[in-house]
C-alpha positions in Angstrom: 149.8 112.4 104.7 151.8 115.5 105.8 149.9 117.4 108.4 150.1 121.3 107.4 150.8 123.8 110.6 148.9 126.6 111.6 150.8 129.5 111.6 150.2 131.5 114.4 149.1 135.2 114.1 147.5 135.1 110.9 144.9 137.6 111.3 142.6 135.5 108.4 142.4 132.5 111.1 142.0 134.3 114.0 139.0 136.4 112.7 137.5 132.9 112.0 138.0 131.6 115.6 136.1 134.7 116.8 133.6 134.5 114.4 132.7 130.4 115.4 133.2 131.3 119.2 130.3 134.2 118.5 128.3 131.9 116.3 128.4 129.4 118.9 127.3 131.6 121.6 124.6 132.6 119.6 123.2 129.1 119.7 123.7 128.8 123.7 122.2 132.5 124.4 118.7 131.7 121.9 118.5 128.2 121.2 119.4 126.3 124.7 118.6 129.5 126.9 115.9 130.8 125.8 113.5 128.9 123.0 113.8 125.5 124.3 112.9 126.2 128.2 110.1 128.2 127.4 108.9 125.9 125.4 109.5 123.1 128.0 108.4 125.1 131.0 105.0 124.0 129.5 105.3 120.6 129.6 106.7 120.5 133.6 104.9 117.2 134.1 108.0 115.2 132.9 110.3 118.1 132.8 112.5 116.6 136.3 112.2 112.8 134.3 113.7 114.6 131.6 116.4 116.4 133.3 117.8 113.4 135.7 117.5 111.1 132.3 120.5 113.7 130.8 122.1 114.3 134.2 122.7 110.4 134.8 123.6 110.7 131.1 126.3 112.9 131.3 127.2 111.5 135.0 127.8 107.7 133.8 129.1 108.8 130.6 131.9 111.2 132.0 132.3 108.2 134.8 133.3 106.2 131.5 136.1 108.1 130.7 137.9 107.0 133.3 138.8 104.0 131.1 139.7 106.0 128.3 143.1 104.8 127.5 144.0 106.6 124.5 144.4 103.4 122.9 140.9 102.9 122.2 139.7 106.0 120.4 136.5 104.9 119.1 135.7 104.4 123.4 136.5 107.8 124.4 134.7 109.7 121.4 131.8 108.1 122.3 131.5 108.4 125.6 132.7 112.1 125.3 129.7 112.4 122.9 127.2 110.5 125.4 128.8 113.4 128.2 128.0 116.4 126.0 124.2 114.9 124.9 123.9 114.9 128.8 125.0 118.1 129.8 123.7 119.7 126.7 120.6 118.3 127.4 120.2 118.6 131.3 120.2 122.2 130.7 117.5 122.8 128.7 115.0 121.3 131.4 117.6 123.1 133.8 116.6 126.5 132.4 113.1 126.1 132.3 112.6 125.1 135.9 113.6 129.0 137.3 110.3 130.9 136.5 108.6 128.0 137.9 110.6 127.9 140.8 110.9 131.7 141.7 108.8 134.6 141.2 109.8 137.4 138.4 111.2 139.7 140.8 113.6 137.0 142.5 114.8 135.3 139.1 117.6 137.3 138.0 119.3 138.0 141.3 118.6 134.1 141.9 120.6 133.1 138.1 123.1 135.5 138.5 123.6 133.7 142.1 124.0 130.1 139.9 126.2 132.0 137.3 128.4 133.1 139.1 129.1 129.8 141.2 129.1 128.4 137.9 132.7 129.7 137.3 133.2 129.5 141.0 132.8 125.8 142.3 134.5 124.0 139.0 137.8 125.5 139.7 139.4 122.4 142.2 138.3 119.9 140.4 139.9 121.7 136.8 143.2 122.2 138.9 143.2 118.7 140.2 142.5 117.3 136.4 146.5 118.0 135.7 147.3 116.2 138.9 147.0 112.8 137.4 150.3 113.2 134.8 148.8 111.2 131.8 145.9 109.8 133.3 144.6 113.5 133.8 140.6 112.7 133.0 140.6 110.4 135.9 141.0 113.2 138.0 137.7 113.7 140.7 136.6 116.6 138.2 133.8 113.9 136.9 132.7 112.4 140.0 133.0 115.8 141.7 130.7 117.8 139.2 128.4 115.3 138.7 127.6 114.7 142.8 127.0 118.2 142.2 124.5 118.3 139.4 122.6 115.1 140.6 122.4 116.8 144.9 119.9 119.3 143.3 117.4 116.0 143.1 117.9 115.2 146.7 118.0 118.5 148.6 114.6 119.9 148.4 112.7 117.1 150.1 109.8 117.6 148.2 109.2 118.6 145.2 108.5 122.6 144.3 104.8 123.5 143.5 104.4 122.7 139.6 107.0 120.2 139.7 106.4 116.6 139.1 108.6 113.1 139.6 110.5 115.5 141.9 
């Protein structure tokens, strides 16, 4: 089977790109932002279970990769898949924990605080990924973002008011 080329430029494939990066965003801004964590921010008994279950999900999973070969395929699609399910669904308890954590008139100075070291803190870790010559995903950026994600379980000591399994 001859593999047909993309040509670059075309205006018709380009439009599409934009189209599936704004249909995508659509899903992130209403779906995992917004309708999920409110509706979990009623349930907060299990919501920290939840969100270490997904964390240590994604954690292990990217951790996995570091075998990934490129030989065996069927290994690193699933354990890419097992890394998305985590992260993916990490932050939907992740959202729903600010207006239980923070009053109204702190939350969006406090999120724009996490956005922004959002796009911040990843950027060492991204660098050292093409470091490692063909064995790039076994870079730290795994172990690295994941120590990250799973110190927010640690460093409050005790667990905010509403907050179970802390």
């Amino acid at each position: 089977m001859k593999i047909k080329r993309i040509p670059k430029g075309d205006k018709r494939i380009i439009f599409g790109w934009v189209i599936y990066d704004w249909a995508n965003s659509v899903y992130q801004l209403t779906i995992a932002s917004a309708i999920f964590p409110i509706y979990y921010n009623q349930v907060t008994k299990h919501n920290a279970a939840f969100m270490k279950f997904f964390t240590w999900l994604g954690a292990l999973s990217c951790g996995m990769l570091f075998f990934f070969t490129g030989d065996n395929v069927e290994f690193g699609i699933i354990f890419f898949a097992l890394g998305t399910l985590g992260y993916g669904g990490s932050l939907v308890f992740y959202n729903s924990f600010l207006p239980v954590i923070a009053e109204p008139k702190e939350q969006d100075r406090i999120s724009a605080r996490g956005y922004s070291l959002g796009y911040c803190r990843p950027g060492l870790p991204f660098l050292l990924s093409f470091s490692g010559g063909s064995a790039s995903h076994r870079s730290p950026s795994c172990v690295s973002q994941n120590t990250h994600s799973l110190s927010g379980f640690t460093k409050s000591g005790s667990s905010p008011r509403g907050i179970s399994n802390w």
